[in-house]
Residue frames relative to the residue before (quaternion, step in Angstrom):
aa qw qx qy qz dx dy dz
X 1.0000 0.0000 0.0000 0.0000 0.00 0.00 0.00
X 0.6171 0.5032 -0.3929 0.4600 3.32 0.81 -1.17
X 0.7212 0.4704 -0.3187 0.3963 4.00 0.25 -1.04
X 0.5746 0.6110 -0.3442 0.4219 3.43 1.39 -0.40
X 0.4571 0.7034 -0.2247 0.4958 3.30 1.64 -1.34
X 0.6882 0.6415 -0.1052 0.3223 3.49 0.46 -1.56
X 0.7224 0.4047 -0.1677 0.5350 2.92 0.88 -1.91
X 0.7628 0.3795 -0.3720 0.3684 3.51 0.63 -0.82
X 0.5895 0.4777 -0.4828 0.4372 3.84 0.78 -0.19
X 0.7282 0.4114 -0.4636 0.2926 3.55 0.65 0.04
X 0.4192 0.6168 -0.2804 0.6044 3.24 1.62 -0.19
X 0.6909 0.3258 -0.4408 0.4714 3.58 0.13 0.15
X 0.4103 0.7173 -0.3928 0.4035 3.35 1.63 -1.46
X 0.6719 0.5842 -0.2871 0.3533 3.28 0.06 -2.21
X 0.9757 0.1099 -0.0783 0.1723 2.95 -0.20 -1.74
X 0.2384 0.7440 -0.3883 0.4886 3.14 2.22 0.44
X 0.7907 0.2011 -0.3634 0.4498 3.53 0.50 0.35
X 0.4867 0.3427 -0.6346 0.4929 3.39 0.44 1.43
X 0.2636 0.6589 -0.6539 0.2623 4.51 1.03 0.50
X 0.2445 0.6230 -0.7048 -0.2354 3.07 -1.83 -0.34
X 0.6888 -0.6445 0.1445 0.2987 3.11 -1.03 -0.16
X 0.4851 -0.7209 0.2883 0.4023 3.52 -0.21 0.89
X 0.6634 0.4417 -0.4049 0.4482 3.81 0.88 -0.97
X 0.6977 0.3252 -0.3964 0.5003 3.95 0.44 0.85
X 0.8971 0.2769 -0.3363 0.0742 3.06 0.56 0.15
X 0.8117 -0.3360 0.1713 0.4459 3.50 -0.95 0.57
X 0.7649 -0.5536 0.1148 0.3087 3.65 -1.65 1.29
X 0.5482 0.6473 -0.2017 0.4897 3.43 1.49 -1.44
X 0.6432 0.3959 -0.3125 0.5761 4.29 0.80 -1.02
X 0.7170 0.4072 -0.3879 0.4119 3.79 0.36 -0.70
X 0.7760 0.3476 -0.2721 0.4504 3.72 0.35 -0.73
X 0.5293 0.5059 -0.4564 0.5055 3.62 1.16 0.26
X 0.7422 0.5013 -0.2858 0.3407 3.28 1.05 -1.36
X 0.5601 0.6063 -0.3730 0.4237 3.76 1.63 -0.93
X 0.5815 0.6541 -0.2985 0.3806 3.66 1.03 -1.76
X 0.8160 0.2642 -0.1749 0.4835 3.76 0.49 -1.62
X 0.2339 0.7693 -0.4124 0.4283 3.80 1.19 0.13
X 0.8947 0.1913 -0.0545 0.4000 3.09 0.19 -2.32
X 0.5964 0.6944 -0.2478 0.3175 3.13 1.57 -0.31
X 0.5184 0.5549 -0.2231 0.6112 3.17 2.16 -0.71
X 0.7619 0.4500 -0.3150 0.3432 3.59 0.68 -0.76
X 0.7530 0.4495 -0.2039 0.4352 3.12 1.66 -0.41
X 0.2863 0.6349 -0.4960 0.5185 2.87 1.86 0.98
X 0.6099 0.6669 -0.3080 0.2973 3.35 0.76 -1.85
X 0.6900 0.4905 -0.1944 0.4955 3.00 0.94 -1.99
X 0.7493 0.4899 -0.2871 0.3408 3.83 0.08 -0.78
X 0.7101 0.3349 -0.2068 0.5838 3.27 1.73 -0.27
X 0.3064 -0.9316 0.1207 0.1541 2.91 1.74 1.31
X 0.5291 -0.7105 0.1328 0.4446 3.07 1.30 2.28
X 0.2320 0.7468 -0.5842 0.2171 3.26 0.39 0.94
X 0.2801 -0.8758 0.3380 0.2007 3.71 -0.24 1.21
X 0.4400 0.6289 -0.4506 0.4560 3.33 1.78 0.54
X 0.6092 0.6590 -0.2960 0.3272 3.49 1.01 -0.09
X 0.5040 0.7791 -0.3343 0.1654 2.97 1.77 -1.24
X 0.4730 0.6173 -0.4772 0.4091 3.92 1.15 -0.31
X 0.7200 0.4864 -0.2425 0.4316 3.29 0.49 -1.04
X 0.5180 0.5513 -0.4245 0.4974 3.74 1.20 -1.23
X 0.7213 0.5605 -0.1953 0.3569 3.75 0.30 -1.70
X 0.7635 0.2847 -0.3300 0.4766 3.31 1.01 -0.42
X 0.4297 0.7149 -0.4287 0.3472 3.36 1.33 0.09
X 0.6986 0.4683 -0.1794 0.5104 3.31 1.20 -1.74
X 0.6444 0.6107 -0.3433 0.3065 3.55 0.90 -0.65
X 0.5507 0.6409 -0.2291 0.4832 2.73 1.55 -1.39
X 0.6171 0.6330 -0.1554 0.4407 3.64 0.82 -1.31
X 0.7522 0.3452 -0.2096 0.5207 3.58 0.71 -1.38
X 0.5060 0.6535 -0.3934 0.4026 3.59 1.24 -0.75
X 0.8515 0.2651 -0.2257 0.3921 3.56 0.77 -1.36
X 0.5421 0.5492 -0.4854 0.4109 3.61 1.07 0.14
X 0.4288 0.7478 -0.2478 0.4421 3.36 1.43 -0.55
X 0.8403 0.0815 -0.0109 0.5358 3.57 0.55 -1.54
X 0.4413 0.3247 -0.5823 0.6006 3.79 0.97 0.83
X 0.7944 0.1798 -0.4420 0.3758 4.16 -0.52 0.11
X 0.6201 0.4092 -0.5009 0.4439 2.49 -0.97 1.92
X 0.6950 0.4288 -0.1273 0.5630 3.19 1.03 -1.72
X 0.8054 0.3538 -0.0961 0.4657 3.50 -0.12 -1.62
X 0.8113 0.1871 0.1064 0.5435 3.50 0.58 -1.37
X 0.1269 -0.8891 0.4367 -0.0522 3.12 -0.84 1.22
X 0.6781 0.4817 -0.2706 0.4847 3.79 -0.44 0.23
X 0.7757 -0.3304 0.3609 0.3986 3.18 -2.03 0.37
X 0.5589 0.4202 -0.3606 0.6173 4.34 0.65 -0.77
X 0.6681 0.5095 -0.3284 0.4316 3.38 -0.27 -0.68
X 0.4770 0.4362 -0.3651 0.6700 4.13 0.65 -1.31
X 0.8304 0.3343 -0.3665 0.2536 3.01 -1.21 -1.68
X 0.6710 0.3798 -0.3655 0.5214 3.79 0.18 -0.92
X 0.5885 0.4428 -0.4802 0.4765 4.11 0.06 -0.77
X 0.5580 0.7371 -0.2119 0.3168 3.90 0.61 -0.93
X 0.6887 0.2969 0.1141 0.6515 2.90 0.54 -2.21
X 0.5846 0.5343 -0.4318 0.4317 3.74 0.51 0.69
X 0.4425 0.5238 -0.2549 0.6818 3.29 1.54 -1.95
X 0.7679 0.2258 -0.4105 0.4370 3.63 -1.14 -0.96
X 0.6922 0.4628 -0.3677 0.4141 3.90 -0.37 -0.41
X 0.6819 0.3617 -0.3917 0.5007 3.56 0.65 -0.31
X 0.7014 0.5274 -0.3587 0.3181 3.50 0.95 -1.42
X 0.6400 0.5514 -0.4331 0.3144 3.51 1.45 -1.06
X 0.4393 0.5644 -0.5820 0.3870 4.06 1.12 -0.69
X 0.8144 0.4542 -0.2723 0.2374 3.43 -0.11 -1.84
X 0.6908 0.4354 -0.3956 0.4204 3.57 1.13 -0.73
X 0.6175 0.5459 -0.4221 0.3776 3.74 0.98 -0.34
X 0.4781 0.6010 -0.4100 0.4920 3.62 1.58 -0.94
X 0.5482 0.5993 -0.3665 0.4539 3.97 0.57 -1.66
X 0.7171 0.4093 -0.3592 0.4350 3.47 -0.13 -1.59
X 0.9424 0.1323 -0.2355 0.1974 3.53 -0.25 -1.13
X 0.3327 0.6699 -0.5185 0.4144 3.63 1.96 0.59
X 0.4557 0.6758 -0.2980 0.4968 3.43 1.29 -0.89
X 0.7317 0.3928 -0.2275 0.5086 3.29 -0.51 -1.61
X 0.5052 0.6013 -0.4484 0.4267 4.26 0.63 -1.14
X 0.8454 0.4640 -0.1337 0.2284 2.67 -0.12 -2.09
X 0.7136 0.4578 -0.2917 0.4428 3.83 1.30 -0.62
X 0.5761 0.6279 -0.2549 0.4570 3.10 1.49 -0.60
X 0.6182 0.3954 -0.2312 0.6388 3.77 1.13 -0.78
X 0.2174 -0.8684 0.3787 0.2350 4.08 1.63 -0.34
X 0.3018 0.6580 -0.5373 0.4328 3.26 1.02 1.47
């Protein structure tokens, strides 16, 4: 568990530096960022935040960041196209980094 723990703070690490911030940006980052938000959380929920699951959560979001990744650029193109590919990544990463925080926070408390 504990190496699971691990893998996912570095994975947020990783991808916590493509965030920005949502209360600047621009119409296309907010409705990408709200859409992949609820879509991560209702993974969470369906795997009924259970923090033994979190492999499966992680590959959900991965999966998720993988394809916003390879459609901007490929499929879709331009500055609309960034911003929404953007404001997807940050919406998925915020589910996973809040999930991190409190599998984490589990895990020290139970002191594994």
């Amino acid at each position: 568990m504990k190496k699971k723990i691990t893998l996912l703070s570095v994975l947020v690490m990783l991808l916590g530096l493509f965030t920005t911030s949502i209360a600047s940006a621009g119409p296309f980052y907010r409705i990408a960022y709200r859409a992949a938000h609820g879509l991560a959380q209702s993974a969470w929920n369906s795997l009924g935040q259970d923090c033994t699951r979190t492999s499966i959560f992680v590959q959900i979001v991965g999966d998720g960041v993988d394809d916003a990744v390879n459609d901007i650029g490929t499929k879709y193109r331009g500055r609309s196209a960034e911003d929404f590919g953007h404001g997807y990544i940050d919406g998925l990463m915020d589910v996973l980094d809040k999930v991190v925080d409190r599998c984490v926070n589990q895990c020290q408390m139970l002191g594994t």
